[in-house]
N, C-alpha and C positions, 0 to 999 in steps of 0.2 A: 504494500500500500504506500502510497506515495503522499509525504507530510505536508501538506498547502501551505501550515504556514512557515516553510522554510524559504524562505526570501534570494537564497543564493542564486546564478545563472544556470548552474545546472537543475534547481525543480523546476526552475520558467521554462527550460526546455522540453522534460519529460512531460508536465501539464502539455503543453503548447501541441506536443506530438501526440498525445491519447485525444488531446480536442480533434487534431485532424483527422486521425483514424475512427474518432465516433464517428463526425463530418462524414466521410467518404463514405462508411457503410450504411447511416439514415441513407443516405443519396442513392447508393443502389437499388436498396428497398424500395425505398419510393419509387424509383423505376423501373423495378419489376412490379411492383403494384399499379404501375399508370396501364404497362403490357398485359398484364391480365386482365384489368376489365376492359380495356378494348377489345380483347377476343370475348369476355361476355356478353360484352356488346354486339360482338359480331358473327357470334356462333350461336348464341343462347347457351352457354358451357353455364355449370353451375362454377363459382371461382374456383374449387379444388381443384376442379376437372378443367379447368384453362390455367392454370399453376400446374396440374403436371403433361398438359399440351404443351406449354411451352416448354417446359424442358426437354419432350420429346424433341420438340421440333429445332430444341440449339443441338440436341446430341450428334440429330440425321442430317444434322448443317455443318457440323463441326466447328462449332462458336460458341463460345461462352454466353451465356443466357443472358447476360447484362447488355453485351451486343446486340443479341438478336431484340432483346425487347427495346432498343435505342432503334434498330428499324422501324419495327411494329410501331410503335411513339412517334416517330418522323412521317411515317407515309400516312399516318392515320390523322397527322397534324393538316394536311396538303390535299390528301386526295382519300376514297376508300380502298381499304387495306385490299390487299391481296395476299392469301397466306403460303401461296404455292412457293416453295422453295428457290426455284430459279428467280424469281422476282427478289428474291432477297440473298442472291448468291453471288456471284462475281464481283458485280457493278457495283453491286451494294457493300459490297465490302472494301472493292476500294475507294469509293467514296470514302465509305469511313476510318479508311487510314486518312487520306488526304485530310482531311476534319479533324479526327483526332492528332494529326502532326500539326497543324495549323494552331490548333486550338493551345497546346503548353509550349507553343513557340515564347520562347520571349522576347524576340526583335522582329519586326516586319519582312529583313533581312531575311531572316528564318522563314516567315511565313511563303515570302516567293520563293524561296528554293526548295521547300516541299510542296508547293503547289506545282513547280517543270519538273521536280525528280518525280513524285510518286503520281502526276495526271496528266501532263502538259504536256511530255515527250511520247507520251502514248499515240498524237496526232501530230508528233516532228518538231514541236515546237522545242527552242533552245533558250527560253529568257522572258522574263516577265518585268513589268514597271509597276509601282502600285504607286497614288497621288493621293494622297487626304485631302478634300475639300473643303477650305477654311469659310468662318461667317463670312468674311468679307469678301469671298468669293475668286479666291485665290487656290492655286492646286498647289500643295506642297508635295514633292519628293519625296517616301516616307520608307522604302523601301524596293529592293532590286533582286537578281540574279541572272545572271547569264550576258551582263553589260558592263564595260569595262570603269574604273571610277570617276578617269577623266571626260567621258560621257554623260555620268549620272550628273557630275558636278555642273556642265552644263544648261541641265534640265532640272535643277534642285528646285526654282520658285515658279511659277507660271503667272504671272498676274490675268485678272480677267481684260485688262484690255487689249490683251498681247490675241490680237489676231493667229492665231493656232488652230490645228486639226486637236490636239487634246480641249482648248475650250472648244470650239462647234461641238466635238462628241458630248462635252460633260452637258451645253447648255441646253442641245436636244434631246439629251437623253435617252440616244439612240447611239446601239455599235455601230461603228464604221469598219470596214472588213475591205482589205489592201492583197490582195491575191499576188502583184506583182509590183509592189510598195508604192507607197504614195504618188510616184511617178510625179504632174504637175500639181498633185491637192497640194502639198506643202512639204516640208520636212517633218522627219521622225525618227530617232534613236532606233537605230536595230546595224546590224555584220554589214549589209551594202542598200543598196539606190534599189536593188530588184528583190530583196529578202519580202518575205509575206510579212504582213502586220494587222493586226486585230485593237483598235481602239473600243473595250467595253464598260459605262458607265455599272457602276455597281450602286445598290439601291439596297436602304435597311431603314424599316418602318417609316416605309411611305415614303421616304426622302434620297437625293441621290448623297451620298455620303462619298463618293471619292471617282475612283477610274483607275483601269488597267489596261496598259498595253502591252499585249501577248506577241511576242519576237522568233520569227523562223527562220531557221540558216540562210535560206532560197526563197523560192518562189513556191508556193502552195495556192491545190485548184480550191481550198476550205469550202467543200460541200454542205449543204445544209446542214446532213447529221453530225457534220465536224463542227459547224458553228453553234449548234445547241448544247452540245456536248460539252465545247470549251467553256460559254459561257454560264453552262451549270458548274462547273469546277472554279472560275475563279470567284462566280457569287460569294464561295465560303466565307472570300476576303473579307466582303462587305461586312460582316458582321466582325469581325476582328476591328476594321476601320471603325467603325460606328459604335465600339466600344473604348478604343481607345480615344473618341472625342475629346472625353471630360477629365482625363487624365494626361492628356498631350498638352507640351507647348505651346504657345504662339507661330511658335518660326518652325521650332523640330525636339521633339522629346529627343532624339537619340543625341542631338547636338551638347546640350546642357550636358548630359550624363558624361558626355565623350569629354567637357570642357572640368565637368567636376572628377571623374579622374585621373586630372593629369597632375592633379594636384597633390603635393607631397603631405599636408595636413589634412587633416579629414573633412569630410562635406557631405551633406546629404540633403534631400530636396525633399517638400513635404507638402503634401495635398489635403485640405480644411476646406474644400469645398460646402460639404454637404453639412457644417455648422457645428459637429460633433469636434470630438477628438482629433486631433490634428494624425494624418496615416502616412506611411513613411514610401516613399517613392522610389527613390534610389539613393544607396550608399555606394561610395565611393570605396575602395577597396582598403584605403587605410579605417575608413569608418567600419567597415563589419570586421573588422577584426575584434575594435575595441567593444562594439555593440553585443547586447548577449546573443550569445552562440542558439539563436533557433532554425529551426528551419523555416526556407520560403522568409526570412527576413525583410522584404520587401512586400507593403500590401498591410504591414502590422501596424497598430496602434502604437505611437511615440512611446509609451508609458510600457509598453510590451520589451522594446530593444533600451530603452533609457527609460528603467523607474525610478532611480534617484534624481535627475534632475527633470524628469517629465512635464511636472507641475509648474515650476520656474521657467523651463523651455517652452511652456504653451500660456503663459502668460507675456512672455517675450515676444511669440508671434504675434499674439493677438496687439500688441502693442505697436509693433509693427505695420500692421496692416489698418490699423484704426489711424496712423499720424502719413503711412502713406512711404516713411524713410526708413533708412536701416537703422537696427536697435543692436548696440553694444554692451556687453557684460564680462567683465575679468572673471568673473568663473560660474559655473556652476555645477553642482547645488552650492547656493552658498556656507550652506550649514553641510559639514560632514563627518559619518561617524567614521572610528578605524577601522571598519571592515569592509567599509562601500570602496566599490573600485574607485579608479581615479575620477578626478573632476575634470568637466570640459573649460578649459583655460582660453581667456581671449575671446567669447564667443561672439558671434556677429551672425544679424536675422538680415534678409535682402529680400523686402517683399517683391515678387515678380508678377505678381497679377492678384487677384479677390480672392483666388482660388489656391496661391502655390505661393510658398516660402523658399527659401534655400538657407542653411544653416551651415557656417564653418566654424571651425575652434582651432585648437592648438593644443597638443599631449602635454607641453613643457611651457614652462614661459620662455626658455629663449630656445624655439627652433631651429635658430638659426645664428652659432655661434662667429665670435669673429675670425676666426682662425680660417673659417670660410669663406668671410670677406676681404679677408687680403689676397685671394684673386683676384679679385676687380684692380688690384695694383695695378695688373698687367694689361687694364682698359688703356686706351691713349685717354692721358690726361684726365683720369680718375683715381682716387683715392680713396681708402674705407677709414673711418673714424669709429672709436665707440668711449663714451664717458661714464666714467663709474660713480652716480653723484652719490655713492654712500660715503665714498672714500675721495672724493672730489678731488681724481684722476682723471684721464686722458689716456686712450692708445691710438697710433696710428701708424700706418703705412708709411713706407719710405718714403711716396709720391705727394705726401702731405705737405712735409716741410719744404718742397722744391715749387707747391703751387703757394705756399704764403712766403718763399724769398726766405727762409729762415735755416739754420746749419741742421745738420743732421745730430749734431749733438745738441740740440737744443731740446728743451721738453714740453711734451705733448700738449697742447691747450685745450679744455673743454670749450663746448659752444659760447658760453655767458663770457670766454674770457678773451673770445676773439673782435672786442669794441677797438680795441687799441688800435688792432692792425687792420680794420677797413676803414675805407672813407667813411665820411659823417652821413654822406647821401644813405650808406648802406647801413647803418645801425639801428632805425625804424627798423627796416622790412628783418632782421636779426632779432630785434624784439619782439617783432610777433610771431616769429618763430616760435621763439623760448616757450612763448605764451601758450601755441596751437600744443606743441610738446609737453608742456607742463601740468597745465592748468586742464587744457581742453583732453590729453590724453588719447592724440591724435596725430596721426602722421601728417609733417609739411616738406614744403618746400622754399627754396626762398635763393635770391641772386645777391650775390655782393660782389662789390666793386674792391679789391685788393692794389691801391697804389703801388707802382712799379721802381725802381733804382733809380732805370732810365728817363723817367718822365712820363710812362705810358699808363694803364689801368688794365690790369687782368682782370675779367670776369669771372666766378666762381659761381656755380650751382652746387647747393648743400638741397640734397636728400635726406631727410630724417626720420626715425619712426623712436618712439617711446620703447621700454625696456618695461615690462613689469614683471613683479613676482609676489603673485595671492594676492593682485589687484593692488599692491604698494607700485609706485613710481622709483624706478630704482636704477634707470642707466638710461640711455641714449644713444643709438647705432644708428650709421648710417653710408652716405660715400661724399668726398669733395669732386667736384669734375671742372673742371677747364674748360667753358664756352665760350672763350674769348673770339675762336673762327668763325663759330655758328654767330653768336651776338654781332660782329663786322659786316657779316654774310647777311641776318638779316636787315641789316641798316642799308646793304647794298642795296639788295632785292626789291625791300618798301620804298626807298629811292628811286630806283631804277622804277615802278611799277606808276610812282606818284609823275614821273617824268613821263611814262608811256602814255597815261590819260590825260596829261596837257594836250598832245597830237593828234587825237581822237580823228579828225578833218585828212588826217596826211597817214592814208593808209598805206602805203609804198614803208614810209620811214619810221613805223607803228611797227610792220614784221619785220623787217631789216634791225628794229633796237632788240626786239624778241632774240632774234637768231645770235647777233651778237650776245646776250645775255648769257643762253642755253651755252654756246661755243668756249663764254668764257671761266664756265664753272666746272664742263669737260678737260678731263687730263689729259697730258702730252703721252703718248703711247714712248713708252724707252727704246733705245736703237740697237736691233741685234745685228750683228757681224752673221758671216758667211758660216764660221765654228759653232754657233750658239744651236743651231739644230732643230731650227722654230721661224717660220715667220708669222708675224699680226698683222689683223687690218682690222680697222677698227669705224663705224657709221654710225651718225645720230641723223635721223631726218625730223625735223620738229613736227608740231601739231601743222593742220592745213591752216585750222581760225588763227587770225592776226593777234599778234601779242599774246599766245595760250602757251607761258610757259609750263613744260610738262614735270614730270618728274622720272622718267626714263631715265637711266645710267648706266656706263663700262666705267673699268677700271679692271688695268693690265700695270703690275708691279712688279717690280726681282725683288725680293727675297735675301737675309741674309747667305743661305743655306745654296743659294745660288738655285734655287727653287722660283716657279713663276707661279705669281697671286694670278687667276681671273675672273672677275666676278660683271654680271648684269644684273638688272633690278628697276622694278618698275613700280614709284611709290605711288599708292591710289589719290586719285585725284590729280586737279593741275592748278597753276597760278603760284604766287609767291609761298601760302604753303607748302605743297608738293616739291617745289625745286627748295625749299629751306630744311625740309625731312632728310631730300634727296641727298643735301651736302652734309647732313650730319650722320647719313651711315654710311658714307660713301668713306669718309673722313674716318670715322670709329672703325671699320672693316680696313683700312691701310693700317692703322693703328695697331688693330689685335692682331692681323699677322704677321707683326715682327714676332709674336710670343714662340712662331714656330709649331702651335697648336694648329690641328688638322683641320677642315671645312666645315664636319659634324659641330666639333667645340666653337669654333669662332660663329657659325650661324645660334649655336649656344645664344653665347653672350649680344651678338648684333640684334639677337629680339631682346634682350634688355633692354640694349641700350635702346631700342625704339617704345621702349612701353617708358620709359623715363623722359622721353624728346619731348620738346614743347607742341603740345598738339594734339599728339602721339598717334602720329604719323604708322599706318600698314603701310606692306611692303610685300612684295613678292619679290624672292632671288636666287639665282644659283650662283655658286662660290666653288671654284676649284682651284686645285694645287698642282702646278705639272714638274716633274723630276725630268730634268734632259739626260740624268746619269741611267733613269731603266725605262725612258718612254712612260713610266704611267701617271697615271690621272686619279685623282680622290678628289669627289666632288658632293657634294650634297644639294637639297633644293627646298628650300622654303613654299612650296606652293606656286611654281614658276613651270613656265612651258618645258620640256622635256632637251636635250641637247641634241643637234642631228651629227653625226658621225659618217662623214662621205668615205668610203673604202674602195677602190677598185670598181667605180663606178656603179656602185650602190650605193641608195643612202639610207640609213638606219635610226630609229629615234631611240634614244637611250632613256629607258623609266625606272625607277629605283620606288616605287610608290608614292601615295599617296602622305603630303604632310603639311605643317598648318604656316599660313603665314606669316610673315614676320610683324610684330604689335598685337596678337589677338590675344594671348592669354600668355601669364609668365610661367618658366620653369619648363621651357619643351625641349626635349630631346629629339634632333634631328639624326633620320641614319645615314653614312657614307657609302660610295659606293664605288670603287677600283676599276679604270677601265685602261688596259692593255693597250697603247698606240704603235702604230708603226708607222716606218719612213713613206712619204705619201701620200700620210693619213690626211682630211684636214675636217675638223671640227667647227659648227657654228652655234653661236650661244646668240640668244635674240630674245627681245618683247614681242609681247601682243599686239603691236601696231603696225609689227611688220606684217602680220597674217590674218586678224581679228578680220571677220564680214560679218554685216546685220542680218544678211541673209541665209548663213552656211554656217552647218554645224564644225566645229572645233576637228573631227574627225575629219570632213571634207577639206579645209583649207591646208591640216597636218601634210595629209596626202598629197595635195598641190604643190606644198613647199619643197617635198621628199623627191618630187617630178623635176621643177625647177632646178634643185642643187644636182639632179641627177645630169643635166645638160645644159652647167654650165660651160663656156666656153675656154677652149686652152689658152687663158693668158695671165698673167700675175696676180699676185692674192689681192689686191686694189683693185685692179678691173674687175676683178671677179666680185669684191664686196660691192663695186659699184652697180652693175648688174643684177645680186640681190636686191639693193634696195630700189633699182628704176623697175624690176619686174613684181615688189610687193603687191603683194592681193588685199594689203587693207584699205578700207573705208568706211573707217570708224572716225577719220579726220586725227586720230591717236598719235600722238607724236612716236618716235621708236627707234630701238639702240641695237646692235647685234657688233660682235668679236666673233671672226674667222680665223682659225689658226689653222697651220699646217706644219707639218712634220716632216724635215726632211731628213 
């Protein structure tokens, strides 16, 4: 017998698991009791005598009785039963695999790839799309198989004004069915231009709730019994779709959950929809560890995975959600006994809609010791600080004392004690530092001005966050960084831009200041000799609109190590932001690899550094490293177009997967990827403006490019880059940067 009132995580377990296996077997019951009176319904059987029909009739099926009475239950739901065996034999069974695989899928993901393995390939088909149909009459992405990801990514949002073959199908509510592919209807995700394709709205009580497009390798004649058939099989979706309505995000449930694990702290996302008990949604992997160990942990009541602080955590949300803002708390529970596990440390509520919270903490009060901040030394022109006000010390980095002008043997200074050595302009905006850190127990930021020897003014950006321990205020971490480039660079920019809109009338010498602008914040490419075993070439073509500086970039570097940097990158958006993003990671990436760290690690830190920029500037980019001592290449890619690889008159695009771009969330791990060059070889690294069409999917233009570099013409790596860029396929009016290399 099992003691209830033992409070430990392991009786919340065993309770937790006798509740589900009572759960399961009420449930069977019930459903063999729903299958017997419909056979007395439908036989005139007295119940015993249709309680032991039905078991005759799962023995002479060879099906467990809970199945066959899940038939009998369904067809009797729909239409009048039929109890003849073959009516409930093949078909029916694997319908009800296909259902029951759908049904304890837990990603949409899942749900299309048992809907083409166990129903779809039956009639040739090789891939499925599934779109959730938002209120506001938007199709979101929610789920794939059988389509590559730089594909889906393209067809992730659909808006309803976007003239499409997916909105015509959702709005009439009618399949569309492509025998020999869209041909002139429009474009659509599937292997080629002539693959078969099935656009079929799905419908769950009374409403259309989403759409699915069904993808064949070829061409398919899909005869009527093919078309009935398919679309009985992905109906299943719809009810998966139309269930997970009220429990999805705005944008993409899988998205959030994909952003809350990547996180080194724990997180977990909470749905209070329905007024009760706040129910736990997803943890993130460091959170189920520390959460009680039950099963099916997700779907449970707050107070089920966290009883000791349940109560204080669901007064937290609800507080949250009543003022609209995020709610802060250094610990909880606040009150604890010596035998409750640990307390959640640092906690923070983020209300995301009426209905969804999201909740982070911290195991420790300092997650994040210094010893681990003095990597960032090896940032250009950054420094890590941390202050000990119990002991009203100071540590820092060597790069500390080199950005305040001071000797290496001199000691450390805390924040409050650096009045002396900034200008007077700068000791407000230092004061309210102090203040946001101290007082408010809040992370800031703040710029000072550090007079020079020479006459000049260095700029300094201090990053700060508070130190606590058991909610006392007890240190102050953080990094010094050197913006003196960026702050000139922006004075240039808003100058130059204040100058551009005097001319407004004189559009001739409007794109001409542009051009020189873009030209003059572009690097000088370095000069290799005949031995060096490499030649570059290097192209920017600006935006087509007048004065739309972009944010497109190369940069082509040696290396202490006699190793060659080569990086492209294309920051979103355009105008004096974008080119002021563009020059501070263009700047920060020359910087981190002097450290001699790999592509992986420096695309590391270059999404720091862009989640710290003013703005805080996305970015997409690849970054590689070429060795002329063994030909190879380590390259990695922030969410950047793939690199094409010209060999022997093939050309090849090189993918290493899917990864996130640079500014969207901190603390990502990008992976590297080794590619073997030979003499010959020549490589092209390029933006999206070289190939982007409003009209053509990302797969068609790829393919175009791959043609293109396949017949270029035999002349020097500049003609040849020249000819890239006068044969570009875009018109998107997108400004665009591309580095050709070759190997000789």
């Amino acid at each position: 017998m099992i003691r209830t009132d033992d409070p430990t995580p392991s009786a919340l377990a065993e309770l937790a698991a006798e509740v589900d296996d009572l759960r399961a077997r009420y449930a069977a019951h019930h459903l063999l009791d729903l299958a017997v009176g419909v056979l007395v319904a439908q036989l005139g059987l007295e119940p015993q005598d249709a309680a032991r029909h039905l078991e005759e009739l799962a023995a002479a099926a060879g099906t467990p009785a809970t199945d066959l009475a899940a038939d009998i239950v369904n067809q009797a739901a729909g239409q009048v039963v039929s109890l003849d065996l073959a009516a409930v034999g093949r078909e029916a069974r694997a319908l009800r695999r296909v259902g029951a695989r759908v049904q304890v899928a837990e990603e949409l993901d899942e749900v299309a790839t048992a809907l083409v393995e166990d129903g779809l390939e039956r009639f040739g088909a090789s891939g499925l799309l599934l779109w959730r149909a938002s209120s506001d009459g938007c199709l979101a992405l929610v789920g794939g198989h059988g389509c590559s990801s730089l594909e889906m990514s393209r067809w992730r949002l659909l808006p309803p004004q976007l003239c499409s073959l997916p909105m015509e199908a959702l709005t009439e509510s009618h399949p569309l069915w492509f025998p020999k592919g869209p041909e002139e209807r429009g474009v659509l995700p599937g292997p080629s231009a002539e693959s078969a394709r099935a656009l079929i709205p799905l419908r769950a009580r009374g409403r259309t709730v989403g759409l699915a497009l069904v993808l064949w390798p070829g061409p398919a004649p899909l005869d009527e019994s093919t078309r009935e058939q398919v679309e009985g099989l992905v109906s299943v979706s719809a009810r998966v779709l139309d269930a997970g309505r009220a429990t999805d995000y705005a944008s993409d449930r899988p998205v959030l959950a994909a952003v809350l694990d990547l996180l080194a702290h724990p997180g977990m996302s909470l749905w209070h929809g329905d007024g009760g008990e706040p129910r736990v949604e997803h943890l993130n992997p460091t959170a189920r560890r520390v959460a009680a160990p039950l099963p099916s942990q997700t779907g449970r009541p707050l107070s089920q995975l966290f009883p000791y602080a349940a109560a204080e955590l669901t007064e937290l949300v609800g507080e949250a959600q009543r003022s609209g803002s995020p709610q802060r708390m250094s610990r909880l529970p606040t009150a604890r006994g010596r035998d409750d596990p640990p307390p959640l440390l640092n906690v923070r509520v983020l209300p995301l809609s009426p209905e969804r919270s999201v909740v982070l903490w911290h195991l420790s009060s300092r997650d994040h010791s210094f010893s681990l901040l003095q990597s960032t030394g090896r940032l250009a022109g950054a420094a890590a600080f941390e202050d000990d006000l119990l002991r009203g010390v100071a540590q820092w980095t060597d790069q500390a004392f080199a950005l305040f002008d001071l000797p290496p043997e001199a000691a450390p200074l805390t924040l409050d004690q650096l009045h002396n050595l900034v200008s007077p302009d700068s000791r407000g905006e230092l004061d309210a530092l102090l203040e946001t850190l101290t007082d408010r127990l809040e992370p800031g930021t703040a710029v000072l001005q550090r007079p020079r020897t020479d006459g000049g003014v260095r700029h300094i950006r201090v990053i700060a966050e508070p130190l606590l321990t058991h909610g006392t205020l007890t240190g102050v971490t953080g990094v010094f960084q050197d913006v003196s480039i960026q702050h000139h660079t922006e004075v240039a920019l808003a100058a130059t831009f204040d100058q551009l809109t005097t001319v407004q009338a004189k559009a001739d010498q409007r794109h001409a200041l542009a051009l020189q602008l873009q030209r003059a914040i572009l690097p000088d490419l370095p000069e290799f000799d005949a031995d060096s075993g490499i030649q570059v070439a290097a192209r920017y073509r600006p935006a087509a609109e007048e004065y739309r500086v972009g944010g497109d970039w190369y940069d082509v570097v040696r290396l202490p190590d006699g190793s060659l940097l080569v990086a492209v990158g294309d920051v979103a958006g355009h105008g004096i932001d974008a080119a002021t993003g563009m020059v501070a990671l263009r700047n920060a990436l020359r910087g981190l690899a002097v450290t001699g760290h790999g592509p992986a690690r420096l695309m590391h830190w270059l999404n720091e550094v862009a989640l710290h920029s003013p703005g805080r500037p996305t970015a997409t980019c690849i970054c590689a490293v070429y060795r002329p001592q063994d030909r190879r290449l380590r390259w990695t890619s922030a969410g950047h177009l793939p690199p094409l690889l010209l060999r022997g008159g093939r050309a090849e695009l090189l993918d290493h997967g899917h990864s996130l771009l640079l500014g969207a969330v901190a603390d990502v791990r990008y992976g590297e990827a080794v590619t073997e060059l030979r003499p010959g070889d020549r490589l092209l690294l390029y933006t999206d403006g070289l190939i982007e069409r409003r009209h053509a999917s990302l797969d068609q233009t790829l393919a175009v490019l791959r043609r293109t570099a396949e017949h270029l013409p035999e002349v020097g790596l500049d003609q040849q880059a020249d000819v890239l860029v006068e044969r570009s396929l875009g018109d998107t009016d997108d400004d665009s940067s591309l580095v050709l290399l070759r190997i000789r």
